[in-house]
C-alpha positions in Angstrom: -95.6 -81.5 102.5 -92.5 -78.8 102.4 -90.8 -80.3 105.5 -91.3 -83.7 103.7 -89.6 -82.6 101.1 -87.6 -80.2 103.2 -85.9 -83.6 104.6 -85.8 -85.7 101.6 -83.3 -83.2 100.3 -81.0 -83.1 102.9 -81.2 -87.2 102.6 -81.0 -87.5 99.2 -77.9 -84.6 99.7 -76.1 -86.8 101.9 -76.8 -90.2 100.3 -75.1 -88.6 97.6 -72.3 -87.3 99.7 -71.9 -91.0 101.0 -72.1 -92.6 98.0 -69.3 -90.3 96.6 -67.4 -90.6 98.8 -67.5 -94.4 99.1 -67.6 -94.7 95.5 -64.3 -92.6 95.7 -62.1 -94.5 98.3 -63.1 -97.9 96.4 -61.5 -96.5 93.1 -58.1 -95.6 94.7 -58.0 -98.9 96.7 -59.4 -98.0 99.8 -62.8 -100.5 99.9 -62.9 -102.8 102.1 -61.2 -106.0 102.1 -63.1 -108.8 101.0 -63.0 -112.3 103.5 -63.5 -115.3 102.5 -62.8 -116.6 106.4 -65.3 -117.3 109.4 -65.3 -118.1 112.9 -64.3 -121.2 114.2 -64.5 -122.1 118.0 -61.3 -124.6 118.1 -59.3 -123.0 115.5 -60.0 -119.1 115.7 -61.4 -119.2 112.2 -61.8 -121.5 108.7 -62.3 -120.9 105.1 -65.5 -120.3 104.1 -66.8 -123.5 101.6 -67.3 -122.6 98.1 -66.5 -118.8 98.8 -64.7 -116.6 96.5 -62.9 -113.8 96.4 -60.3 -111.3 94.6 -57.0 -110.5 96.4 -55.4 -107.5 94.6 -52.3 -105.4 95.0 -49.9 -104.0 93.2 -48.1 -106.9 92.1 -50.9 -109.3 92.1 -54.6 -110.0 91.1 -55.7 -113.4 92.5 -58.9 -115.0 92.4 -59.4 -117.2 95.0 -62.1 -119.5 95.4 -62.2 -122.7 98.1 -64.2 -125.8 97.8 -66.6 -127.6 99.9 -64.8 -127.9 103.1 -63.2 -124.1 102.7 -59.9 -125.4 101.6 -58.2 -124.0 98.5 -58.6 -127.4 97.1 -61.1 -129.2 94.6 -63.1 -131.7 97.3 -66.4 -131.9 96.0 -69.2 -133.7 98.1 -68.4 -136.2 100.2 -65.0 -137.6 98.9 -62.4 -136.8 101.6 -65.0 -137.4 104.4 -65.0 -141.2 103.4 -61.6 -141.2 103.5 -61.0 -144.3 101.3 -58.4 -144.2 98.8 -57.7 -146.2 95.5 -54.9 -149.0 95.1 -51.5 -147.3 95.1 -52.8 -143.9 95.6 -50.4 -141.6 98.2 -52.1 -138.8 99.8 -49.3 -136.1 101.3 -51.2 -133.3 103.4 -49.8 -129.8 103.2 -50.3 -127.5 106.5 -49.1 -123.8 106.2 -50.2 -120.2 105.9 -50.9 -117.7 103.3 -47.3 -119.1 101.4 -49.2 -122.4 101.1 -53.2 -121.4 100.6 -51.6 -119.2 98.0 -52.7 -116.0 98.9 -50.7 -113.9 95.7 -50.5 -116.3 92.9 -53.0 -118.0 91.0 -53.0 -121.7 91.6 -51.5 -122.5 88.3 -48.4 -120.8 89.8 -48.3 -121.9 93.1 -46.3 -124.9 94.3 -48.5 -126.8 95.5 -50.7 -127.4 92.3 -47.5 -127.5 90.6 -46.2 -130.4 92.5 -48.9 -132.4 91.9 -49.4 -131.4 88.1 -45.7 -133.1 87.7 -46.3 -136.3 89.1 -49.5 -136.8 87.9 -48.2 -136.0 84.7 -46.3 -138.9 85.0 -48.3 -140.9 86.3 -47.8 -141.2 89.7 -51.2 -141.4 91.8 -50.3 -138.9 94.3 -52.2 -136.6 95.4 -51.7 -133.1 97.2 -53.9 -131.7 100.1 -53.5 -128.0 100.7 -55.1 -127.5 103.9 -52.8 -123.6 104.0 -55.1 -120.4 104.8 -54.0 -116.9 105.1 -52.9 -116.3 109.1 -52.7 -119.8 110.3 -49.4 -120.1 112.9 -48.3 -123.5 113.4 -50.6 -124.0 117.0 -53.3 -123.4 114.2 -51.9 -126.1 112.0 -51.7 -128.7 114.5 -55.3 -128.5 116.1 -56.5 -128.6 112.5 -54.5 -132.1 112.1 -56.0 -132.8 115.3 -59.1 -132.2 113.8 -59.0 -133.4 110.4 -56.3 -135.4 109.7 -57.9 -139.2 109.9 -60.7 -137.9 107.5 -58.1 -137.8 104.7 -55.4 -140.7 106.2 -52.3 -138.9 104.5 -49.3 -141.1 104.0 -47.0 -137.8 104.3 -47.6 -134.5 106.3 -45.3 -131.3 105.4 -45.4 -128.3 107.6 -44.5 -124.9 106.0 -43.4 -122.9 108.8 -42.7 -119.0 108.2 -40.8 -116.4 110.5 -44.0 -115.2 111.7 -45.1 -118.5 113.0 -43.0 -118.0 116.3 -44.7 -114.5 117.5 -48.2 -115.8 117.0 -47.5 -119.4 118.5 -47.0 -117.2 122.2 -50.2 -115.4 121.5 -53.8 -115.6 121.9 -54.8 -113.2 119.4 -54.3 -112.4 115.9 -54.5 -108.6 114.9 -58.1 -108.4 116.7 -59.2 -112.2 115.7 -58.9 -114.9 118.7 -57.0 -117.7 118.4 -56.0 -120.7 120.3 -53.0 -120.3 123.2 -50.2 -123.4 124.1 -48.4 -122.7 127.1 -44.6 -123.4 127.2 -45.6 -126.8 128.5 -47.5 -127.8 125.3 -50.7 -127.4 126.9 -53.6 -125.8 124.9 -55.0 -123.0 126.7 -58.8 -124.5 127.7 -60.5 -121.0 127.9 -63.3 -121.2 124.7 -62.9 -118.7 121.8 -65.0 -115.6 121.7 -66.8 -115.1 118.5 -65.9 -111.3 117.4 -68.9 -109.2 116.5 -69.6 -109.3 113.0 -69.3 -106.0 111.4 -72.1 -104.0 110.4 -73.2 -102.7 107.5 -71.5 -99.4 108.0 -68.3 -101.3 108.9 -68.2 -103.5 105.5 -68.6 -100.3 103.7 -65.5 -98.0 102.3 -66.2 -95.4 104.8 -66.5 -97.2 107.7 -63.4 -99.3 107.0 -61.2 -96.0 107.1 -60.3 -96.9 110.9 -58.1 -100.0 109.1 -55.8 -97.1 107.9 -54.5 -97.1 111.6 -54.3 -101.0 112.1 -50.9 -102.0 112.7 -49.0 -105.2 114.2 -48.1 -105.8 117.2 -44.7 -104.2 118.5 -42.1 -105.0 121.4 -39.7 -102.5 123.0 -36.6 -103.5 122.6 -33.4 -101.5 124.3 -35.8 -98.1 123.9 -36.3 -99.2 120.2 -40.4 -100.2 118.6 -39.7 -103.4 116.5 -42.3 -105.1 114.7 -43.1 -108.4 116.8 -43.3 -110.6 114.0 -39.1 -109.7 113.7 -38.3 -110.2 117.2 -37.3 -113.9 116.7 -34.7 -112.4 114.7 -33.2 -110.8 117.2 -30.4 -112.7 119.0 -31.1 -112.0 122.3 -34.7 -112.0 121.9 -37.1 -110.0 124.3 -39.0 -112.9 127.1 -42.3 -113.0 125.1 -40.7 -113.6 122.0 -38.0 -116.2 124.2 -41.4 -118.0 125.5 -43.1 -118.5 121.9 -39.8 -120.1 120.8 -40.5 -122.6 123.1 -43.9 -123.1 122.8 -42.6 -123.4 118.9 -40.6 -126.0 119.4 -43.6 -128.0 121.5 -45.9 -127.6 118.5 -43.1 -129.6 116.1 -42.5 -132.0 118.6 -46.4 -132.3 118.6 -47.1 -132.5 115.1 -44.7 -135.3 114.5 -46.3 -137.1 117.6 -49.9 -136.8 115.8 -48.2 -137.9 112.4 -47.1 -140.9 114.6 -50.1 -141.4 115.8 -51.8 -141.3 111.9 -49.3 -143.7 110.7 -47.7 -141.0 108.5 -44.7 -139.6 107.9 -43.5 -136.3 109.0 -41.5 -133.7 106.8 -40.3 -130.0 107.5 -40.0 -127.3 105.1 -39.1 -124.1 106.9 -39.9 -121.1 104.4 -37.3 -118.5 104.8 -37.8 -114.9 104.7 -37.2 -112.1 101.8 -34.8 -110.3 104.6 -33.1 -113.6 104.6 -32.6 -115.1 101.0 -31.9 -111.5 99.8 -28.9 -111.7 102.2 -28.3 -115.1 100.5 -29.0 -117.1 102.9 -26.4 -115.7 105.6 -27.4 -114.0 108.8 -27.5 -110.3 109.0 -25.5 -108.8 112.0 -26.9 -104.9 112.5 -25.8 -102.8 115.1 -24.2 -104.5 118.0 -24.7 -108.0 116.6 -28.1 -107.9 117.9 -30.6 -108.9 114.7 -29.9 -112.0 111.9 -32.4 -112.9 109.4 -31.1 -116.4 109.5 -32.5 -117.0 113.3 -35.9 -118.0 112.9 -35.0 -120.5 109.7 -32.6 -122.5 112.1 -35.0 -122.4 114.7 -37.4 -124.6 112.5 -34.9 -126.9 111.4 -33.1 -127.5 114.7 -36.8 -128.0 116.3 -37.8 -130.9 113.3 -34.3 -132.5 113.8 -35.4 -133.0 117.7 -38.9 -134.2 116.5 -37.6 -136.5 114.1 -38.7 -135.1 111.1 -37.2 -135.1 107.9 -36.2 -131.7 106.9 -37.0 -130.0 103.4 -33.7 -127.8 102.5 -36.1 -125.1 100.6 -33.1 -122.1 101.3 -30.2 -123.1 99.0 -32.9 -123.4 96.0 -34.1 -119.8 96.7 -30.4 -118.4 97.3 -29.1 -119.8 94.5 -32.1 -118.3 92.1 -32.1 -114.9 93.6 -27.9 -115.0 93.2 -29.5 -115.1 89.4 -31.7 -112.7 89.6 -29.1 -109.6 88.7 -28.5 -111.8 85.0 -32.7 -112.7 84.4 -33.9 -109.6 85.9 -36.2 -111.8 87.9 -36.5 -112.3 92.0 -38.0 -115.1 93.6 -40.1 -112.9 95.9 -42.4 -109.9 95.1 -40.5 -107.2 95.3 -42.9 -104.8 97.7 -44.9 -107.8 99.1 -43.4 -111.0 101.4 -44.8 -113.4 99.6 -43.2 -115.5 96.7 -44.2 -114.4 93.7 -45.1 -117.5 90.6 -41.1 -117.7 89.7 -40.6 -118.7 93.5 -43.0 -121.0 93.6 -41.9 -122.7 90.5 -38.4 -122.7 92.4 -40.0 -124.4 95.3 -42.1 -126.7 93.8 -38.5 -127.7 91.9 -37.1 -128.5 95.2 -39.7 -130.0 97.1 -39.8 -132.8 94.1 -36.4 -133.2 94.1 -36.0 -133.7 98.2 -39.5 -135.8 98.0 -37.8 -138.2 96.5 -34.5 -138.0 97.9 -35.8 -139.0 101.5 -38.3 -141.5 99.9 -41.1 -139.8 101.3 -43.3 -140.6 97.8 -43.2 -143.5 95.4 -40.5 -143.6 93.1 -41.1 -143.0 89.2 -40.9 -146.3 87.5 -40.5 -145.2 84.2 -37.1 -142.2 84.3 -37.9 -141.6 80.7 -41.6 -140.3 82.2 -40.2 -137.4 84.0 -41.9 -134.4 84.3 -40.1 -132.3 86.9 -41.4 -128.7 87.5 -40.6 -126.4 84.5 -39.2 -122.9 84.2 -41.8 -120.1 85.5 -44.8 -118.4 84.0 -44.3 -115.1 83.2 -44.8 -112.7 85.9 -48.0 -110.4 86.2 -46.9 -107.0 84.6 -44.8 -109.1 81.8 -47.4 -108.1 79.5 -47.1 -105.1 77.4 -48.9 -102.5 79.6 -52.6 -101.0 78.9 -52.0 -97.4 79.7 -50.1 -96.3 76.1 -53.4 -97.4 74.6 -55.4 -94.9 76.7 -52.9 -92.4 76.3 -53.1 -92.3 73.0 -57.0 -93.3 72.8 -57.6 -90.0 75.5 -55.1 -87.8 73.4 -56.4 -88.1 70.0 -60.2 -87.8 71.6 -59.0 -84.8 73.5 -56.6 -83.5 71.4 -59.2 -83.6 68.0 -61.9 -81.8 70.4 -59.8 -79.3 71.7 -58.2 -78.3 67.9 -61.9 -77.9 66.7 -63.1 -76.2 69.0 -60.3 -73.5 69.1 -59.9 -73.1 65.8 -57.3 -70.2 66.0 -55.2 -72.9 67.6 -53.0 -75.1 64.9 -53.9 -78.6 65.4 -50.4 -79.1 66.0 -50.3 -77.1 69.1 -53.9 -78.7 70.4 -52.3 -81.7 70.0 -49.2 -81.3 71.9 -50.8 -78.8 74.6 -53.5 -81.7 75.1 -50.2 -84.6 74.9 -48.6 -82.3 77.7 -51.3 -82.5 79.9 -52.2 -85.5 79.8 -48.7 -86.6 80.5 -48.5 -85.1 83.4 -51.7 -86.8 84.6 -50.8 -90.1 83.8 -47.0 -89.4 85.6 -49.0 -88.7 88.8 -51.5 -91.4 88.6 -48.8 -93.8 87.6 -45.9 -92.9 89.2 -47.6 -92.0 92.4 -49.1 -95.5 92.3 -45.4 -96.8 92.4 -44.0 -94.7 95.0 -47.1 -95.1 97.5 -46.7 -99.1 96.7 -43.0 -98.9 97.6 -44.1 -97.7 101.1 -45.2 -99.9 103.7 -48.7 -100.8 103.3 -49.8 -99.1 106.3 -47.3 -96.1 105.1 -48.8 -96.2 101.8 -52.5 -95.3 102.4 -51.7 -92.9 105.1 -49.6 -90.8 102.9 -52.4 -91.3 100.2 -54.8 -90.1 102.6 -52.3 -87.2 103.4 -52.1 -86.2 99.7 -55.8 -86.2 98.6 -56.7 -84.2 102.5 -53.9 -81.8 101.3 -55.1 -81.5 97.7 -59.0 -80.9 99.0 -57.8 -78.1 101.8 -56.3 -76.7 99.1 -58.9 -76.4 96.6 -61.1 -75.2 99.4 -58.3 -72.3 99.9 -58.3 -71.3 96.3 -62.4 -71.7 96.3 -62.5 -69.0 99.0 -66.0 -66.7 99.4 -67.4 -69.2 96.7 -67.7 -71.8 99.4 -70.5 -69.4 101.1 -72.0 -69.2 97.7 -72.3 -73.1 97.2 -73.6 -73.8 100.7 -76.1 -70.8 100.5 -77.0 -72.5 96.4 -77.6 -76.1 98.7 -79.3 -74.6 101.4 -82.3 -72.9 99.2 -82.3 -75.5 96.7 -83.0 -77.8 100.0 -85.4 -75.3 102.1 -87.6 -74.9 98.7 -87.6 -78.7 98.9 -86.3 -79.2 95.7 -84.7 -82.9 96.3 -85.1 -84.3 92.7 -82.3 -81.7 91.5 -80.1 -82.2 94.0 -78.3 -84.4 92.6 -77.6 -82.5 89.0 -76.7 -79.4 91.7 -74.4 -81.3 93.7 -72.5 -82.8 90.3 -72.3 -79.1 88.5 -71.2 -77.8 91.8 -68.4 -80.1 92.3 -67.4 -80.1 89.0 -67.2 -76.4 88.2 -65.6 -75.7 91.4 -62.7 -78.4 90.6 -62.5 -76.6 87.1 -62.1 -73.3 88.6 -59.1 -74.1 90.8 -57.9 -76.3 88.2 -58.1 -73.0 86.1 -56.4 -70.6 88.4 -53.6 -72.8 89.6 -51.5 -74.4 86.8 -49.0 -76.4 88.9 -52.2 -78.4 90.9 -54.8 -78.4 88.1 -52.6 -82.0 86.8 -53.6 -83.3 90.1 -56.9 -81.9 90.2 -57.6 -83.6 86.4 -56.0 -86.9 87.7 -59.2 -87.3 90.2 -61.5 -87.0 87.4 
């Protein structure tokens, strides 16, 4: 019965430790990601149907949830499959990535749901497909055509192409995920996807997703130099990979408009251009030697629709000319730590993409001009809103601040209040201002230096705790060898806690950090 109980505290001990731990990393943003994709053997992998999930970040918190055939849509049963349409209704079929699935905006911001909220606000029966999903290169987009398109018989197709398109089009794998290969030729590689192993239950956990810390894309050596492979296709002279999936990118156009051919549909291009390149409004931008411009893999796109003979979508004057605004509104058309467009970008696009629509006759015309209802001005960005942290500022100080004055009652409650205001200040510069300048890193950059902190601030209280480290572990090991489990856990709280107290205690300048964790 003692070894019993011998082992079930050391298990309940580190089942404790775990859950700490884990409980820990998922409060400062470490848990792990949540998917809401699965394999799929022709296109590397799909949406999930009816799955949902939360994207956050620093700029963002997005809830996103896809219907019954995993697209971020609102098919419901067996509609699309039939594939029968009303009188007069136009059905245009939007192919992209994360920019079109809407991976950092709610879909009441994002341009594709705004689009089709103006015209059916004026009554025009058109309706919007977004077949987008986070990762997808253009290959990608293509065999899902391939795959889908007759089941929804679009009238119009429009291919979002991004930078990073072009890198991923020449390869066969996507950060660790397979994915389907064409060769220069147009030929799809006919080797059969490998389904990854799914993760286990250690791996889906905080802990065991640490190893993502040191997950990093691709890079190229390029004159001695490590540059991101997604960027190569900016450089002029690119390297021969990044030479061969230009190519292959211009095949996959030249495909698409072939399979819009062969659907009876018409074909449009809307190349997406980069922060790196609006920000340098819309020019290209020359570094060292002449050897990188931001403006490359835009004119790729456009000079491979024109060969197709696809119409071309201008969406880069729009987003020049609103970021050229953005020094009077105070208001960018891209997040500013993340790639993505961010809602006033999207309202900018969805602006544009009416506009040209209609230009090139690619939808019906309005009858009635007095019905217009042409995408509005933006919805206020997330952060717009007066902040919450004043309120538990002042909620935390005059808690605090009233149960420090009476307990030290030789203490003037003026002085309570402001020692406990001076404190707490502190705290809430490091928890809020080291939130902004870890979010201004890299994301990569940002956890590792977060990591860094928090292993420096623990070798540090484990410095000051000196000889009472021997003391705690010899408090553990009897409560454990007397087989007390059932108070291991009060033990293992008062231990941590009064040991964060006493550093915090005896070292002034870190006990602001060491509150912040609590």
């Amino acid at each position: 019965m003692k070894l019993f109980n011998v082992l079930m505290a050391l298990l309940v001990s580190a089942a404790l430790f775990f859950g700490l731990f884990e409980g820990g990393l998922r409060l400062i943003g470490f848990g792990p990601p949540e998917v809401n994709t699965e394999f799929d053997a022709t296109l590397g992998w799909r949406g999930i149907p009816n799955s949902r999930i939360v994207n956050s970040g620093p700029e963002f918190d997005v809830e996103i949830e896809l219907d019954d055939l995993g697209l971020r849509d609102d098919f419901r049963g067996e509609e699309p499959l039939a594939g029968v349409l009303g009188a007069g209704k136009t059905r245009v079929l939007f192919l992209g990535d994360s920019f079109v699935g809407g991976y950092t905006v709610r879909r009441d911001h994002l341009f594709v749901d705004v689009l089709e909220r103006a015209w059916k606000n004026e009554g025009r029966d058109i309706e919007i497909v977004n077949a987008g999903l986070q990762g997808y290169s253009t290959d990608q987009q293509l065999l899902w055509l391939r795959e889908h398109g007759a089941k929804f018989r679009p009238d119009l197709v429009v291919l979002f192409p991004f930078e990073n398109d072009i890198w991923w089009n020449g390869s066969g794998d996507y950060v660790g995920e397979p994915k389907p290969r064409f060769d220069v030729e147009g030929e799809l590689d006919p080797s059969p996807l490998t389904e990854p192993s799914p993760r286990t239950w250690f791996g889906r956990t905080a802990v065991g997703s640490l190893g993502r810390l040191f997950d990093s894309l691709p890079t190229v050596d390029v004159g001695g130099a490590e540059v991101n492979a997604e960027f190569t296709p900016r450089i002029v002279e690119p390297p021969a990979e990044t030479a061969a999936a230009e190519l292959v990118t211009r095949q996959l156009v030249a495909a698409l408009a072939d399979e819009c051919r062969a659907l009876d549909a018409k074909f449009a291009v809307a190349p997406i251009p980069s922060k790196a390149h609006v920000r340098r409004l819309g020019a290209g931008d020359p570094t060292e030697m002449g050897k990188m411009d931001a403006a490359r893999p835009h004119a790729l796109f456009v000079d491979a629709a024109k060969a197709a003979g696809a119409e071309r979508v201008n969406l880069l004057d729009a987003l020049v000319a609103a970021e050229k605004a953005r020094q009077e509104r105070g208001r960018s058309v891209y997040y500013d730590r993340d790639f993505h467009l961010n809602p006033h970008g999207n309202q900018v696009v969805a602006r544009t993409l009416y506009d040209a629509l209609d230009r090139l006759s690619l939808v019906p015309f309005l009858v009635d001009a007095d019905a217009t209802q042409r995408p509005g001005t933006a919805p206020a960005r997330k952060g717009a809103s007066f902040p919450a942290w004043p309120f538990w500022f002042l909620g935390l100080l005059a808690f605090l601040g009233t149960l420090y004055a009476s307990t030290y009652e030789d203490e003037s409650p003026r002085s309570a209040y402001l020692k406990v205001g001076g404190l707490l200040a502190l705290v809430f510069t490091i928890a809020l201002g080291g939130s902004a300048l870890l979010g201004a890193l890299p994301p990569v950059a940002g956890r590792i230096a977060l990591a860094a902190v928090l292993i420096g601030l623990f070798t540090f209280i484990a410095y000051k705790l000196g000889d009472r480290i021997g003391t705690i572990g010899e408090l553990l090991r009897c409560f454990a060898l007397r087989g007390h489990w059932y108070l291991m856990p009060l033990l293992m709280v008062l231990l941590t806690v009064g040991s964060l107290l006493v550093v915090a205690a005896s070292s002034p300048l870190v006990a602001p950090f060491i509150y912040t964790l609590f």
